[in-house]
N, C-alpha and C positions, 0 to 999 in steps of 0.2 A: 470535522471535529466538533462542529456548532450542533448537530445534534444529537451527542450525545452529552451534551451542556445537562445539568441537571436530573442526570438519570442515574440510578445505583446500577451497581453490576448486573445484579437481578434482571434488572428490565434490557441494559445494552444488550443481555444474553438472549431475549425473547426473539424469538421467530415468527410476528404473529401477522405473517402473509403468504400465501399459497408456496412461495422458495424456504430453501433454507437459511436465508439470511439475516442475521442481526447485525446491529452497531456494531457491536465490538467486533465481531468478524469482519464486519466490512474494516473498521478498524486497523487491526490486525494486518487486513491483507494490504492494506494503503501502505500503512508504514515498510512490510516487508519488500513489496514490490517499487518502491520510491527509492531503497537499498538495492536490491538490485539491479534496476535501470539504471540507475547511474553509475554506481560503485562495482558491480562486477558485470554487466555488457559494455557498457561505457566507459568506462575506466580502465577494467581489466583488475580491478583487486580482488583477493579470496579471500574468501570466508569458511574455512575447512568445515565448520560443522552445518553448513547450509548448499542450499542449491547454487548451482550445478552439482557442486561435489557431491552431495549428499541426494541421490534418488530422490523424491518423494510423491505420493497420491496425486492426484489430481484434488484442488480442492481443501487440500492439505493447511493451506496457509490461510483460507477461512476457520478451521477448526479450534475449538476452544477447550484448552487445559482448564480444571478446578482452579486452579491460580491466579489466569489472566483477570487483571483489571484494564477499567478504563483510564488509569492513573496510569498505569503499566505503558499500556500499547500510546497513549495520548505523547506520553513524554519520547515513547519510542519514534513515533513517528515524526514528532517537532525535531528531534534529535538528526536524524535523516534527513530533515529539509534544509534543513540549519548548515550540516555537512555538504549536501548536496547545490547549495547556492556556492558555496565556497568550492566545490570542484568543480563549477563549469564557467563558475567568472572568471574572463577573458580568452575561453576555448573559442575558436575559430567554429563557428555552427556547422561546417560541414567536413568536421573532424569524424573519422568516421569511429565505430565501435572496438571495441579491443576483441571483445568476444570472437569468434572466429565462424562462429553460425550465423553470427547478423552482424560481418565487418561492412558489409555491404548499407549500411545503416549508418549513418551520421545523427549529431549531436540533435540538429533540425527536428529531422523525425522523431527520436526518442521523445525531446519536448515537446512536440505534437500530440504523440500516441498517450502521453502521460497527460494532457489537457484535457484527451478524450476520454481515456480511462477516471481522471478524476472526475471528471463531469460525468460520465456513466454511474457512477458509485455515489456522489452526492443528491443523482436522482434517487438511487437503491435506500438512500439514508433516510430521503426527505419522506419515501411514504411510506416507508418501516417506522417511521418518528410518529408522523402522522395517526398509523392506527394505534398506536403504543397509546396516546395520548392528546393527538389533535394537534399537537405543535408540528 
């Protein structure tokens, strides 16, 4: 979230590295997939107008409406961690998933796989920031 500190939409929106990825995408897909690791393989709660339920692209949840800001998705994903602290304080870590495709998956790994995927993506952030601006 630290580097998209100081940016207008404009720029979160830039792509300005050989991928397709921006800020706000990267963004976007943090917040989305922090909701669903936890709240629907983890938990087991639905979200009718989202994945699983709802098909989608590959890639899907990088892509960026006219609409989306960085006020937007920022809040969105604070919102989801915020949640997301509060439904796993006091889970037994080797509780396993609700989902039924990765029951085989406990709380352990999900927190695992989500330290690596964060740390994969705050690399993606740091030199998408970097050629944006040097920061």
């Amino acid at each position: 979230m630290r580097k998209v500190d100081g940016l207008s939409d404009q720029d979160a929106r830039k792509t300005p590295t050989a991928s397709s990825l921006s800020l706000l995408g990267l963004l976007k897909h943090s917040g989305v997939w922090e909701r669903r690791w936890f709240q629907i393989i983890l938990a087991g709660h639905e979200h009718p107008d989202e994945w699983p339920a709802v098909d989608e692209e590959d890639g899907a949840d990088f892509a960026l409406g006219e609409d989306d800001t960085v006020a937007q998705w920022r809040a969105f994903y604070e919102a989801q961690i915020t949640f997301n602290r509060e439904l796993v304080e006091g889970i037994p870590l080797d509780t396993h998933c609700a989902w039924t495709k990765l029951a085989h998956r406990n709380l352990r790994w999900v927190l695992l796989h989500m330290i690596e995927e964060t740390a994969r993506h705050a690399g993606h952030a740091d030199i998408i920031r970097e050629t944006l601006d040097g920061r």
